[in-house]
BAMAR-569598 format. One record per residue: residue in three letters; x, y, z of N, C-alpha, C in turn. Coordinates in pm, whole numbers, plus 50000, padded with zeros to 5 digits. Layout:
N
ALAXYZXYZXYZ...
This chain:
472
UNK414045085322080415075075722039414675061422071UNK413155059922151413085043522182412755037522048UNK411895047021992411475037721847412335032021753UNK413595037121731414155028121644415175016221719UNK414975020521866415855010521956414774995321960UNK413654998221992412324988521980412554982621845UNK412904990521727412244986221595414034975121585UNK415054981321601416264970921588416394960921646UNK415684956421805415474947421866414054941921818UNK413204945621739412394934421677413254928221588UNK413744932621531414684926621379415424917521426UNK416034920621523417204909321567416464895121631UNK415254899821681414364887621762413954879021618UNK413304890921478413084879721377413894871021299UNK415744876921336416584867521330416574856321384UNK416684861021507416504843621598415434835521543UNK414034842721516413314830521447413914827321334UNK414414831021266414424828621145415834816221147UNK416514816221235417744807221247417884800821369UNK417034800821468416464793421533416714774721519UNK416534771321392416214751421343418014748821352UNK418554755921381420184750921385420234745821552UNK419324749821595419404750221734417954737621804UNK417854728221692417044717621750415514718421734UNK415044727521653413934732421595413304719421543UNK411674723021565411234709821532410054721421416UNK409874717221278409034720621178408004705821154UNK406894712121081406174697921032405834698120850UNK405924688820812405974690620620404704695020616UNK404194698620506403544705320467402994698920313UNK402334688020348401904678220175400494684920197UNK400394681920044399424688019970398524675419894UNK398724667619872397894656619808397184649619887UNK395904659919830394784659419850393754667119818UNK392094663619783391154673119755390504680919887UNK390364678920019389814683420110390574690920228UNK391894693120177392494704920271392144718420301UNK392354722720497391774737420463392484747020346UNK392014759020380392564769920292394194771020332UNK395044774820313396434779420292396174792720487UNK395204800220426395474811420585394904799420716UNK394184791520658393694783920753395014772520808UNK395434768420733396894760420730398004767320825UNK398244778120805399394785920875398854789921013UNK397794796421037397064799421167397284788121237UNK397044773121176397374765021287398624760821336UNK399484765021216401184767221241401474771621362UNK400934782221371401094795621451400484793721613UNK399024786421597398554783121699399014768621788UNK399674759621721400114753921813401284752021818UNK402034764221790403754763121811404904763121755UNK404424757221613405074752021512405734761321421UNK407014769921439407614777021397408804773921246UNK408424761421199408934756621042408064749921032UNK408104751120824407364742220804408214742220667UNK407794729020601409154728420452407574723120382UNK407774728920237406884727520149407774717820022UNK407164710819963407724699819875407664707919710UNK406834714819669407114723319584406244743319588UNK406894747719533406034765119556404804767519522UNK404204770119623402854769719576402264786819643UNK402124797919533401724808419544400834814319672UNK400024806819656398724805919818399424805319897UNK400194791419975401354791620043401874803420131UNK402624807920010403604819420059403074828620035UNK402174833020042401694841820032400774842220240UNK400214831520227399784832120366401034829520442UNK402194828320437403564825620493403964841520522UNK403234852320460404004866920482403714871220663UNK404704878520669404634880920806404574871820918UNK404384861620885404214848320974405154847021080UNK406554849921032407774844121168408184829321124UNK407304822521009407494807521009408694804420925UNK409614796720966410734796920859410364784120786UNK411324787720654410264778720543411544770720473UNK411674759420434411674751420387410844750020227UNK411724754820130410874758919969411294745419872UNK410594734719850411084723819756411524723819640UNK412014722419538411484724819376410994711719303UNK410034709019228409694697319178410614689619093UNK411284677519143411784668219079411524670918952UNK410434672118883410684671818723411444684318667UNK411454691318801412054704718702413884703118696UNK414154695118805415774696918834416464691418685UNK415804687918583416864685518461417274701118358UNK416054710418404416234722618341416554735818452UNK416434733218568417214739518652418614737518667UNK419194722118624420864718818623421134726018502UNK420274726518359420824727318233420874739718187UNK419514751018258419394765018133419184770518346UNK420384784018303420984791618414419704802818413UNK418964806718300418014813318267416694805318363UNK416464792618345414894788818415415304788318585UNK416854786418615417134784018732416594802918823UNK416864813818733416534826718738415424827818735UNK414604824018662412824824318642412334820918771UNK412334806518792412314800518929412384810319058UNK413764815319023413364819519167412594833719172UNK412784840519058412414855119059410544852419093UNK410194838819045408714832219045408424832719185UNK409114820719251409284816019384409544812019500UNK410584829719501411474837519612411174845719603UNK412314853119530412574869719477410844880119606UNK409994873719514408764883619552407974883019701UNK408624871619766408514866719865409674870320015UNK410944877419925411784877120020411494886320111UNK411764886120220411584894320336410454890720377UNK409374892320369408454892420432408394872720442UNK408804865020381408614851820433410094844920473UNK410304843820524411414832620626412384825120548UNK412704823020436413234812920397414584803120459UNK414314796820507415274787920580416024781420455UNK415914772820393416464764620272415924764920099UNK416424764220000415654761619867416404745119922UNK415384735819861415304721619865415404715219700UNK416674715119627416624711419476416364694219488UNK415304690819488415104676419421415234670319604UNK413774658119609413784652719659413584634719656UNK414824629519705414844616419691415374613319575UNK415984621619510416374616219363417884609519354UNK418594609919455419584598919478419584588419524UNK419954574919498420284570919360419534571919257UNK419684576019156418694575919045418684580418893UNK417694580218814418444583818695418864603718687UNK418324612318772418514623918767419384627018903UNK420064617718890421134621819052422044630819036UNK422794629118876423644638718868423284655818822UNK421854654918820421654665818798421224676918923UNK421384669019022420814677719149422664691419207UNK423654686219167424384692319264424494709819127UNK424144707219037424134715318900423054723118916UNK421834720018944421174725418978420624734519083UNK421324728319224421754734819338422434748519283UNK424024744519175424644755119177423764768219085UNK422944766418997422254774418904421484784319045UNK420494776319116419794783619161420614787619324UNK421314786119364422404796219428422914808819355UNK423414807319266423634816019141422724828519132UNK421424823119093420224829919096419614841619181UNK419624829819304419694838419425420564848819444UNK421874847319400423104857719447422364867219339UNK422144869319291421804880119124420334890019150UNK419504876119264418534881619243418234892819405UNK419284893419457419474900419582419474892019690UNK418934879219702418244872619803419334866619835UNK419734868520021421114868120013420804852820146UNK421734846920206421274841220321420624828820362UNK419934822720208419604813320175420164798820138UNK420434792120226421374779720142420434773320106UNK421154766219941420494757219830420864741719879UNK420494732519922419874721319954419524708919886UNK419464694619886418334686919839418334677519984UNK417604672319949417044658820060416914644519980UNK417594639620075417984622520066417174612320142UNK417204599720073416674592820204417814582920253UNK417324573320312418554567420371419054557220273UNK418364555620152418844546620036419864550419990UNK420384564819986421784568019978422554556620014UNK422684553620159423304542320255423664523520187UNK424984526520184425574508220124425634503920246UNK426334511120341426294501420471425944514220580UNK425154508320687424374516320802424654510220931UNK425124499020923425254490821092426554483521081UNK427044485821192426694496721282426764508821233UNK426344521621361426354534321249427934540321211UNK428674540421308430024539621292430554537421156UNK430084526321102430464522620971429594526120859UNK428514534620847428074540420781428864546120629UNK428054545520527428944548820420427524545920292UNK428024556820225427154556820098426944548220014UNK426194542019926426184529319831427224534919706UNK427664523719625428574526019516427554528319421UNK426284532219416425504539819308425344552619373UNK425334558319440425324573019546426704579819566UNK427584571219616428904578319623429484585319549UNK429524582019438430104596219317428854606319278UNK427734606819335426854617419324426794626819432UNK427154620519550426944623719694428434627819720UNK429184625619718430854630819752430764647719718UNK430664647219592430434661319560429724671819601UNK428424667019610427244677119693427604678819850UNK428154672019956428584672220066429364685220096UNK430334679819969431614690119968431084703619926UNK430724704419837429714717019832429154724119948UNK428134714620004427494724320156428054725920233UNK429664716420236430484721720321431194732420314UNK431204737620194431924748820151430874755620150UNK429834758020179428624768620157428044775620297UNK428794761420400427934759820550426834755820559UNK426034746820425425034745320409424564734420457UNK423304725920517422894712020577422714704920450UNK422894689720478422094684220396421004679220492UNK419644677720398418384668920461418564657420410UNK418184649520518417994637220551416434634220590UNK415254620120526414634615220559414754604920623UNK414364601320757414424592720847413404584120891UNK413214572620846411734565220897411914552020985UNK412344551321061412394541421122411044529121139UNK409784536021139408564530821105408894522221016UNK409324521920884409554509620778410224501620786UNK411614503920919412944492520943411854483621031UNK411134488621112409904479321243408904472321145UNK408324476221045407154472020983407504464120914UNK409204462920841409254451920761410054443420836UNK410584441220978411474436221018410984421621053UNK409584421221017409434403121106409494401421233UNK409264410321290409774411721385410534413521531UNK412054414321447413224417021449413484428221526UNK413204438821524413144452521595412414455221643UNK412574456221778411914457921937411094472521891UNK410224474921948408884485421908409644496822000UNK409944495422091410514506322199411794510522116UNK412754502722044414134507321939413494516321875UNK412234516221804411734523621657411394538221711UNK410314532621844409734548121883410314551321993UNK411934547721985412284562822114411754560422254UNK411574546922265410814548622398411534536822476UNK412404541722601413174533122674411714521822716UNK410424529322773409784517122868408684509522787UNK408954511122627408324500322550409694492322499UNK410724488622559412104480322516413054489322457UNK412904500622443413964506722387415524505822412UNK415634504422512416684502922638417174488022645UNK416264480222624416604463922684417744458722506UNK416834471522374417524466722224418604477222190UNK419244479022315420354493622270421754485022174UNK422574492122118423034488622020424434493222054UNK425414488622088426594493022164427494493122005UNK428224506721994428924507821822430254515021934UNK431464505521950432474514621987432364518422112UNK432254516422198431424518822300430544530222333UNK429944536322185428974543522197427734536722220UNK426914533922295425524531422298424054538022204UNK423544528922107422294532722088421264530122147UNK420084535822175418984534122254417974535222143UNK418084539922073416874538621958417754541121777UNK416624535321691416884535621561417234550821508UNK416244558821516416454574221448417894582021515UNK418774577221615420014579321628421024574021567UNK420704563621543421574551521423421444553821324UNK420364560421277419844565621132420824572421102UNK420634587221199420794597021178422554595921205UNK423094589521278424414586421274425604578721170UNK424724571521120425134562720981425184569020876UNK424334577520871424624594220747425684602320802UNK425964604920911427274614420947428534607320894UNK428534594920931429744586520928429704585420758UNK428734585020683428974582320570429294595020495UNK428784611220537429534621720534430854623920552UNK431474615220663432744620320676433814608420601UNK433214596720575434054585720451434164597320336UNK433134602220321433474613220169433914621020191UNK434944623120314435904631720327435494646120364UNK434434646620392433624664720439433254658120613UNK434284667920713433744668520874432724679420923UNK431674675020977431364687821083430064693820986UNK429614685320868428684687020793427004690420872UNK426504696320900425294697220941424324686820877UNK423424681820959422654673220903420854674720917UNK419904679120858418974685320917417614670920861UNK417104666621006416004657520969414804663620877UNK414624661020724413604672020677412334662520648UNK412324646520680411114638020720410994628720797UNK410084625720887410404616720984408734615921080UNK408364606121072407124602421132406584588521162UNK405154588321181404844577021221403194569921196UNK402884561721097401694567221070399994560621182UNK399594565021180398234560821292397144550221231UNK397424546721091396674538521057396994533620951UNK395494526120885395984519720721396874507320744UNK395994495420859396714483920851398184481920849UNK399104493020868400604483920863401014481921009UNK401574472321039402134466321139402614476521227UNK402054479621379402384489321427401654504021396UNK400734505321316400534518921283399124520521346UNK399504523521464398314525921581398264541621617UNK396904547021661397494559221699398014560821855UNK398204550821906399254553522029400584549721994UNK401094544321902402364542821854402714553021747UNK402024561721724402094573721583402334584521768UNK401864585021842401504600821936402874598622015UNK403294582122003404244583422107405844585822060UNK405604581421871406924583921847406934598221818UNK405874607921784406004620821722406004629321871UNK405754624521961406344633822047407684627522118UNK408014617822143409374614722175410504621222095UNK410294622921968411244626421918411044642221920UNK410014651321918410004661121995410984666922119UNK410984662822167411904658022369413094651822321UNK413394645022217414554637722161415574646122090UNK415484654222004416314658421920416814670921992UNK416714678122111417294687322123418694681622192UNK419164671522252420104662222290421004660722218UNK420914661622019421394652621996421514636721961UNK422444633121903422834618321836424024614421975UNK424714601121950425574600622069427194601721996UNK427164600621854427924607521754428284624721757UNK427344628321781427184644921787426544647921910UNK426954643622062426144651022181426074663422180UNK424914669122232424544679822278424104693322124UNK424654686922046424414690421893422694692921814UNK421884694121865420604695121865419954693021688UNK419454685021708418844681421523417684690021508UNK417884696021413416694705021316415794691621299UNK414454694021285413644679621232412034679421200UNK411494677521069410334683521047409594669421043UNK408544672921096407844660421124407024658921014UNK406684643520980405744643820855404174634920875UNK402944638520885403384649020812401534660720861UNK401584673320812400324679520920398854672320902UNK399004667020800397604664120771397384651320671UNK396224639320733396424631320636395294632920478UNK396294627220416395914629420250395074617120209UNK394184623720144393394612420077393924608019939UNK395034619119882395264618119716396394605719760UNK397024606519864398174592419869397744574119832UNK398534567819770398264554819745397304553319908UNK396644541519919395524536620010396774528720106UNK396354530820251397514521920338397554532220413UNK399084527920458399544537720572399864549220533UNK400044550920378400244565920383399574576420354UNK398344574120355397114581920387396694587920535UNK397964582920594397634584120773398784586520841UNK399424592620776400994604920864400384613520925UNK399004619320869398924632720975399024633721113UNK398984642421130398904650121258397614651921301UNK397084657721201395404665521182394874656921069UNK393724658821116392204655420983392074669120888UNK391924666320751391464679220700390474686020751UNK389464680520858388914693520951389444699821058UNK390604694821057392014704121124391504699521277UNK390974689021270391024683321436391864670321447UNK392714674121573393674661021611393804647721554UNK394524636621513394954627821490395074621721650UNK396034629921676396144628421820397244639021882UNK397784640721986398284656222038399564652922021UNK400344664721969402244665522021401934676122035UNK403024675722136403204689122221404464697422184UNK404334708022114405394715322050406524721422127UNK405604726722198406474733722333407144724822456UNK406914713222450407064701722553408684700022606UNK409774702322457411004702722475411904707222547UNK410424725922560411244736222597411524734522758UNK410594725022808410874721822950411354710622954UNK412424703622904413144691522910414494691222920UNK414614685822968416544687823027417384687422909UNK416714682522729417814684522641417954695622601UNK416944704122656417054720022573417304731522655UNK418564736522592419044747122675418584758922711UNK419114767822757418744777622847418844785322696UNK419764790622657419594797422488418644793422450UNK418184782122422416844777222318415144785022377UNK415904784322545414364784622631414064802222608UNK415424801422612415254823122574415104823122416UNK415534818222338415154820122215413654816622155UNK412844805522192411704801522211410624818522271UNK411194820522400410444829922458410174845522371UNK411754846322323411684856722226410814855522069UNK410944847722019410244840221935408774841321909UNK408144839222024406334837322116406714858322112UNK407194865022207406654876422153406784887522011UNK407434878821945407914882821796406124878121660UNK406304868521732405264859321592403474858521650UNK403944863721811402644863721877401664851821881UNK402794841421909401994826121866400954820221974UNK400104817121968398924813422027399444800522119UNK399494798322241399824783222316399034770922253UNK399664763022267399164745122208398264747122272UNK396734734822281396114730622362396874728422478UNK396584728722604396784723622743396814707322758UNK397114698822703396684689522678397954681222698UNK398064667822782399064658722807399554647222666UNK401154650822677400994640622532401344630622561UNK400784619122513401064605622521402224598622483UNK402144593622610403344579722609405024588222602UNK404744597422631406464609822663407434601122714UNK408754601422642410014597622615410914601922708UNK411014595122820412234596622940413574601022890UNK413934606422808415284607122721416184607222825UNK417394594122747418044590322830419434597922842UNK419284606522775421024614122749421034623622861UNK421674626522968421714632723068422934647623017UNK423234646723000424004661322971424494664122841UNK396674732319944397664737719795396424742119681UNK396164753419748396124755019608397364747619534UNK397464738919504398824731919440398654730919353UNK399844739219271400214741819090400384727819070UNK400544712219073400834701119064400514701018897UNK399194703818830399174706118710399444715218645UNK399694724318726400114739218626398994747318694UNK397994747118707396204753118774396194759118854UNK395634773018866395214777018981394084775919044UNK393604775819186392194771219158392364777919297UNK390724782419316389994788619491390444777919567UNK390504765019559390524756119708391684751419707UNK391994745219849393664734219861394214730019756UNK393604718019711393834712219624392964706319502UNK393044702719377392024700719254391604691019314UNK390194690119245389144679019282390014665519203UNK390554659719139390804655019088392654654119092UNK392644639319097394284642219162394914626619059UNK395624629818955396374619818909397084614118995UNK397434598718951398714593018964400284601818976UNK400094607018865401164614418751401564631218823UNK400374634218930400364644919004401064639019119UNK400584629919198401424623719272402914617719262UNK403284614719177404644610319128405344624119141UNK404684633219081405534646219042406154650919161UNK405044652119292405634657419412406544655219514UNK407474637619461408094637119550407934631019631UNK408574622819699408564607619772408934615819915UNK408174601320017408674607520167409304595920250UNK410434588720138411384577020244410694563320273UNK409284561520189409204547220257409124533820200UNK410484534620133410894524720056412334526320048UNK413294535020227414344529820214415124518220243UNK415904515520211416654505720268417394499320345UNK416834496620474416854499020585417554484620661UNK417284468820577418424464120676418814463820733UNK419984470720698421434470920777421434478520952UNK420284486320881420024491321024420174486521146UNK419404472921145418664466221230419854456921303UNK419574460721456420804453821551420864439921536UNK419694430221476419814417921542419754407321459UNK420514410721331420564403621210421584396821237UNK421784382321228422514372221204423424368921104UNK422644370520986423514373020836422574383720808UNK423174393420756422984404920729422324404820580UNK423124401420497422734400520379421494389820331UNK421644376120415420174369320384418934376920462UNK419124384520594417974390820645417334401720565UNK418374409620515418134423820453417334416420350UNK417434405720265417044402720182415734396020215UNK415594390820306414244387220378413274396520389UNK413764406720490413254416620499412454426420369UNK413154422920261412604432020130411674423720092UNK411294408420098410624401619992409634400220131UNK409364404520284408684404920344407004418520280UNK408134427320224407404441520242406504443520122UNK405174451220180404494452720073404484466220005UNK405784473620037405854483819944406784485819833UNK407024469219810408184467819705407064465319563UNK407974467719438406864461619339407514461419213UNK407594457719112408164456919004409404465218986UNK410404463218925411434473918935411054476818744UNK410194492018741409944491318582410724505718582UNK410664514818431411494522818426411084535418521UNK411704541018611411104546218730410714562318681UNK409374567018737408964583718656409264585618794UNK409524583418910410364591319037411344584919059UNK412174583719035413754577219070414554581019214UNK415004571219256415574571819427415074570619516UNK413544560019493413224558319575413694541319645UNK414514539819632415304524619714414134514619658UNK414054513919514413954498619476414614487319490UNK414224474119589415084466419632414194454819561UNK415334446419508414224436619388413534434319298UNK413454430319167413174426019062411494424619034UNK410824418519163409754417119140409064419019281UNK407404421719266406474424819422406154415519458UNK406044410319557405414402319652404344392619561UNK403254403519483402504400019446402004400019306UNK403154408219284403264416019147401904427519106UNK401704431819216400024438419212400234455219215UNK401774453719307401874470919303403584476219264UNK403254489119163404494495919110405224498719247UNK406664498919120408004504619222407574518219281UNK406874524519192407034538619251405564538819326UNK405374533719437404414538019524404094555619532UNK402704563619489403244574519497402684577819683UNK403694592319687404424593919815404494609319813UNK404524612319939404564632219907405774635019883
């Protein structure tokens, strides 16, 4: 009689992994643009080996999930922006879809969320995301696959007003797209994702915003630029972020909405202001040690949060966003976060530390390097193979990587609109506006082939680079 007592207590342990990210789970994205990524089994092994129990993919990519079987890794499944006009419209491709890229996958891979459309609010396909959500929910129910909530991800351009976060509230181009979808996941129990970059409020601020506010770090100023809303105290930006979206959740009349960070990083190079790799190691592990705490909106409430991003891409525009990774495509360090680091930190509970432990003998995950991470965050809260063209091919990704491939996959937040954010604006509206004609990732506002990504202004700096910077 032990064997099926053993075999019911594995099942229940691959529950806990599998629902585990409600409980402060930290995942890392998973971009694909690029020609020199390892293989897909090579990709997940390092999932596995240093800790990293989610990972969210931006669109389905067969290889993928396929090395995703048996894993323990809960997944995060995107769908490509171009498809959400025929996933809202024909109930039939929303069925194809998934029977393609679920259905054959279920059970044996994790699925944490389907992700319909990323960044596409405000925009010209905004109203097609909450339609599309409902098709492929639909789908899912039909196609057995039960357990799964349907999803999209926002960035903070949603946001008309952000500061304080208290007063948070959606823009009057977002609000009648966004009211609805809220209400939806609230009726589903479902999260919405949120992209969070505080890196772009510091880089374009002039600055305006203290380096210790951006990265979470009381003893680089974090502490000296806290942000008193109500007599709640902020100590850093990605709490204000992440708080200015709650508040603008609950103006649209939905409480108690889950909110799950599904991008958020820091990049180590590519000339932008701040993008050092001791300012990339110190915000990606602070916020590591950070999110199991909580917002000061939601204490003790622990944020789901996938870091962006594992590896840097060579197919990304030239700059800083060639340099989110984590890893080099020879899968050696950027520089170290420590995955497991949380689990010994006073924001993470005794449940998490047993769920973690159960977890490690479920997925049989290999320990991080031994290795000290830099510049650690005193937290102050005390209690492809990628289908991109259609192609299959033996390696990561095609030798050859359009523009038009890049556009397709989906933006990662760094061109929101961020302003308001910022504690120490005088006039708000001439700074914010400063602030945009400061930045060099603004550029023509022409007819947009990725829409929602927070075009602010008429014209670039230099007029040298498009609105749509492409972006994973």
């Amino acid at each position: 009689m032990a064997a099926p007592w053993v075999l019911a207590c594995s099942l229940l342990l691959l529950c806990l992994a599998a629902f585990q990210g409600a409980e402060g789970a930290i995942g890392v994205n998973y971009g694909m643009i690029a020609n020199n990524l390892p293989a897909p089994e090579q990709v997940i092994s390092m999932y596995k080996a240093k800790n990293i129990n989610y990972v969210r993919l931006f669109h389905p990519d067969t290889s993928v999930l396929n090395a995703l079987r048996g894993s323990g890794i809960g997944v995060v499944q995107g769908t490509l922006n171009e498809d959400l006009p025929r996933l809202a419209s024909d109930p039939s491709f929303a069925a194809s879809w998934v029977a393609t890229n679920v259905q054959p996958f279920a059970g044996a891979v994790q699925f944490r969320y389907i992700n319909a459309g990323n960044e596409v609010i405000p925009g010209d396909t905004a109203a097609q995301v909450l339609p599309a959500m409902q098709n492929l929910e639909s789908a899912l129910r039909s196609a057995g696959v039960t357990g799964v909530p349907v999803t999209t991800a926002v960035a903070t351009s949603v946001l008309g007003t952000s500061y304080p976060p208290s007063q948070g509230a959606f823009s009057e181009a977002a609000a009648p797209v966004m009211a609805p979808i809220v209400s939806y996941l609230s009726s589903r129990g479902a999260p919405l994702l949120v992209n969070v970059y505080p890196y772009f409020a510091y880089s374009g601020s002039g600055g305006q915003v203290a380096l210790g506010y951006a990265l979470l770090s009381a003893d680089a100023g974090g502490a000296a630029s806290s942000v008193t809303d109500g007599g709640v105290v902020y100590t850093n930006m990605f709490d204000a972020i992440v708080d200015a979206t709650h508040a603008a959740v609950e103006k649209a009349g939905v409480q108690g909405l889950e909110l799950v960070v599904s991008e958020t990083g820091w990049p180590s190079g590519g000339g932008g202001d701040g993008a050092t790799v001791e300012n990339a190691a110190a915000y990606n592990n602070n916020v590591v040690r950070h999110v199991g705490g909580g917002t000061p909106r939601r204490p003790g409430k622990d944020v789901e949060t996938y870091l962006f991003a594992m590896f840097n891409e060579n197919g990304k525009a030239e700059g800083v966003e060639q340099h989110f990774g984590l890893f080099q495509p020879d899968m050696s360090e950027v520089y170290h976060v420590e995955f497991t680091a949380g689990m010994d930190g006073k924001n993470f509970s005794n449940k998490q530390q047993a769920e973690q432990k159960n977890l490690d003998a479920v997925t049989d995950s290999v320990p991080s390097q031994d290795q000290e991470a830099l510049n650690p965050f005193p937290d102050s809260d005390d209690g492809n193979t990628s289908p991109l063209n259609g192609h299959e091919a033996d390696v990561n990704m095609e030798a050859a990587i359009s523009t038009e491939d890049v556009i397709r996959a989906g933006g990662f937040g760094a061109k929101d609109n961020i302003g308001s954010l910022l504690p120490t604006a005088i006039d708000s509206t001439d700074f914010e506006a400063s602030l945009r004609d400061a930045r060099d990732f603004e550029g023509e506002k022409e007819a947009p082939a990725h829409p929602g990504l927070g075009w602010k202004g008429e014209k670039a700096d230099d007029g040298s680079k498009p609105s749509d910077v492409p972006q994973q």
